[in-house]
N, C-alpha and C positions, 0 to 999 in steps of 0.2 A: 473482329470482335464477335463473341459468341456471351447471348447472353440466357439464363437458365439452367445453367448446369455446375451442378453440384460437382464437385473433386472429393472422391471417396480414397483413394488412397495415390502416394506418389512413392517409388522405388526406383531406385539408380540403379543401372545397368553396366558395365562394364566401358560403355563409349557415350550411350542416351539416359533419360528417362524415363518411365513408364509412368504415363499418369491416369489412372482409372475414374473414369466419370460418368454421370447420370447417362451421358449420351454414347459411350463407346470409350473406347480407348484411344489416348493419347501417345506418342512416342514424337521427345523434344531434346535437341542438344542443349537447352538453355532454361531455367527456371525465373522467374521472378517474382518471388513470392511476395504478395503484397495485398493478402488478404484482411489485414486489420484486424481491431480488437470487438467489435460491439459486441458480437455476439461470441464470445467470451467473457462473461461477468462473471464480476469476485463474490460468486453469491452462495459459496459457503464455507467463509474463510474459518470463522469459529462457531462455538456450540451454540445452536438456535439461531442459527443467521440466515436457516430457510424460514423462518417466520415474517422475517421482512421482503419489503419490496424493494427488488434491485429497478434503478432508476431508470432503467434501458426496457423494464417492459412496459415502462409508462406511456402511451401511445397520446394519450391526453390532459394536462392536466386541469384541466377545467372537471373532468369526468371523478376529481376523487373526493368523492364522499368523507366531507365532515369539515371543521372549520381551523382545529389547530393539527399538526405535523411533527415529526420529530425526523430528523435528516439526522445520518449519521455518514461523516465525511463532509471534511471541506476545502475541500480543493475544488477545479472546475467542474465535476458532477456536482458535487453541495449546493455549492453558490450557485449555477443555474438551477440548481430545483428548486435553492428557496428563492428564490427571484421569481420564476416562473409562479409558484404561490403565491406569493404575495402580490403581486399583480392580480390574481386572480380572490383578494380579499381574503385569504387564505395568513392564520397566525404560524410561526416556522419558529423551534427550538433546533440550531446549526450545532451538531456534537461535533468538534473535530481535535486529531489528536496534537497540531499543535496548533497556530493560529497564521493560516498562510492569506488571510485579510487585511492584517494587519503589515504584511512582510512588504518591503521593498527593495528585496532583490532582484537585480534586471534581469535575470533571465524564467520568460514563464512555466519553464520546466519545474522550477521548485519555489514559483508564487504563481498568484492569480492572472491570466492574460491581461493584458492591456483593454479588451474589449467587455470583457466578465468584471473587470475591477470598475470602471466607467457604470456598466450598468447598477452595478451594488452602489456604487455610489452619488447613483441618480436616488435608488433607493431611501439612501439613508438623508436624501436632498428633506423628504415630504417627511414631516413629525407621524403622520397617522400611518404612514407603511414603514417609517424605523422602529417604530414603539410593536410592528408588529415583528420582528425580528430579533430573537433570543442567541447572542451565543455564547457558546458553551465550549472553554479550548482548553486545551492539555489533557483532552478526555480520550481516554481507550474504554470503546465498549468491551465488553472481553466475554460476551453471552447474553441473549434473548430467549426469554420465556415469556409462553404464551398462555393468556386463560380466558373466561369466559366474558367478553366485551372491553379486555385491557392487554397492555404488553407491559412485560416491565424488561426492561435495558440493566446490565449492571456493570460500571464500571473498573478501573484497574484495579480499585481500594474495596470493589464488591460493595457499592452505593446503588441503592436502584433508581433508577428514574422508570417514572411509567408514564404509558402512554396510552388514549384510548383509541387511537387510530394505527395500523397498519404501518411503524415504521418505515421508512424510506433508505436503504441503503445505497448509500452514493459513492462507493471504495472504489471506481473503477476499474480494470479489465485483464484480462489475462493477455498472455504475449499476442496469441491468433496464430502462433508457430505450428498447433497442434498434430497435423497430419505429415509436417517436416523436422517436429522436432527432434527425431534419432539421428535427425542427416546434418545436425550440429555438432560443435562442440562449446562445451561450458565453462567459465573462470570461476572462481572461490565465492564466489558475489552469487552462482547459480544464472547467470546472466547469457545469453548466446553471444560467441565470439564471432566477428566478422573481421575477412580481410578490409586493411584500411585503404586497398588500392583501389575497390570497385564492390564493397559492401558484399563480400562473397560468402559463402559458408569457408571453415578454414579446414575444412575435412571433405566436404562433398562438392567438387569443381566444379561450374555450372550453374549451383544454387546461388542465386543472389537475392539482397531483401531488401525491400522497402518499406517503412512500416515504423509505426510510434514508437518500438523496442530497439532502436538505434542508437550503438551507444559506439565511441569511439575516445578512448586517452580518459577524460575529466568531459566530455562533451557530448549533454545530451541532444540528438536530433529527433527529440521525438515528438516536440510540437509543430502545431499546425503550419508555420512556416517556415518549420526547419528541415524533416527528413526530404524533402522536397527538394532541397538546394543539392544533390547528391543523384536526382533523377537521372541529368545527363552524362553523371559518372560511370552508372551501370550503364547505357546506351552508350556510351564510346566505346567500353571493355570488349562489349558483345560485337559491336560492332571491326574493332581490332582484329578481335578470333575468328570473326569470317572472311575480313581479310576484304573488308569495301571499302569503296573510294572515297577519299574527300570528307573525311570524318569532323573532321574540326569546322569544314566550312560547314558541312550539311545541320550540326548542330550550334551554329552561333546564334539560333534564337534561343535554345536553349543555355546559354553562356550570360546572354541578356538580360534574363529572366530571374538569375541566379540561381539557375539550376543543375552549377559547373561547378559548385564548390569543392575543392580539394583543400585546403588549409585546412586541418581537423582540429588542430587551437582555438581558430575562431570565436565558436560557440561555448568555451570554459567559460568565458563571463561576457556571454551574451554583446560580445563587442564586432560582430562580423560585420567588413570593410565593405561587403557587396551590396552596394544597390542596385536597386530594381525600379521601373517604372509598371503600375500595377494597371497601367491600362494595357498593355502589352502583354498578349497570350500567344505564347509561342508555339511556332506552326508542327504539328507531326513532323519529324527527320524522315527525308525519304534519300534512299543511295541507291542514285539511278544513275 
């Protein structure tokens, strides 16, 4: 493991890789791209949407100057920022475009996690932090303009809501594909296509991904304890094409752990048969 260096660009080669970085060059039979979304924000999806604050460069939020907020997005960025606010005496108007607080569909791909819902509704437990808690659903901001000590927001019907603080935009992330994403290919949806054997690129052999933008059939893996279960998928494949030993024994902690999922049904509605015991961290695979 190497850590401080930046990957500046990656190009396939004919049998390897070439991957260019802060520290020299790289050359790899095997990619695993699994760089994540943070630093990728959706922070300028529409007009004046550099006016707001994407939630990712909040570093503190005790440190934000003033006493009411306006969040725009509600899904898991929203609901932790206004959470995080409001604990910190902070009043919060939650814009979002439909109402995924409200939702109780099992899977937290297209509602609130089980841990974020819990907290919101410890929340809404104490009278004087739910009264401090606005929200606002089936709203599309659709533009942000800025003037001198206010914002005004304006919605799909071109309604404005203003605000005197520094809206907060909470729309979460882009893929994080960006320096691999010509070594894709893409469906109708604009979505990156992966082989379902081993999560591969379907055009660049070698490249394989890990990562919230995993998507397979109807089943998202892109939450926190989903694209995870697919870990010792890529580590078998890889491990097959070099042709080591003892692959299945070496990775049955990974198996344990549920991180051997192959059913790509499973997760359509969030009914996957794998358990896990979560005090169980499973050992690095080593093929000696």
């Amino acid at each position: 493991m190497e850590t401080g260096v930046k990957v500046t660009s990656v190009t396939k080669t004919s049998s390897n890789f070439s991957v260019e970085t802060s520290q020299g060059l790289i050359t790899t039979e095997f990619i695993v791209w699994a760089a994540g979304q943070f630093f990728h924000p959706r922070d300028r999806d529409f007009p004046g949407s550099q006016h707001a604050l994407h939630n990712s460069a909040i570093k503190d939020w005790q440190e934000l100057e003033g006493d009411s907020f306006t969040i725009i997005g509600g899904y898991e960025s929203g609901v932790d920022a206004a959470l995080n606010l409001i604990n910190h005496g902070k009043k919060v108007r939650l814009i979002s475009r439909g109402e995924p607080w409200a939702s109780d569909h099992p899977d937290p791909s297209r509602s609130l996690s089980p841990r974020t819902l819990d907290r919101l509704r410890e929340i809404l437990k104490t009278p004087r932090k739910a009264e401090s808690l606005e929200f606002v659903k089936n709203t599309t901001i659709k533009s942000i303009e800025s003037s001198s000590g206010f914002w005004t927001l304006r919605d799909q019907d071109d309604i404005p809501i203003a605000t005197t603080t520094r809206p907060i935009l909470a729309n979460g992330f882009h893929s994080g594909l960006d320096l691999v994403s010509d070594l894709f290919d893409y469906d109708e949806n604009s979505l990156p296509v992966f082989s379902e054997e081993a999560d591969e690129s379907s055009i660049t052999r070698g490249l394989f991904y890990s990562g919230p933008s995993l998507v397979h059939r109807n089943a998202l893996f892109c939450f926190i304890y989903k694209f995870r279960a697919r870990f010792g998928v890529i580590a078998a494949e890889i491990a097959r094409r070099l042709d080591l030993p003892n692959i299945e024994e070496n990775l049955q902690s990974y198996a344990k752990a549920g991180f051997m999922n192959t059913d790509l049904d499973c997760c359509t509605n969030c009914e996957c048969a794998i358990e896990t015991n979560t005090s169980d961290t499973p050992e690095p695979a080593s093929f000696t």
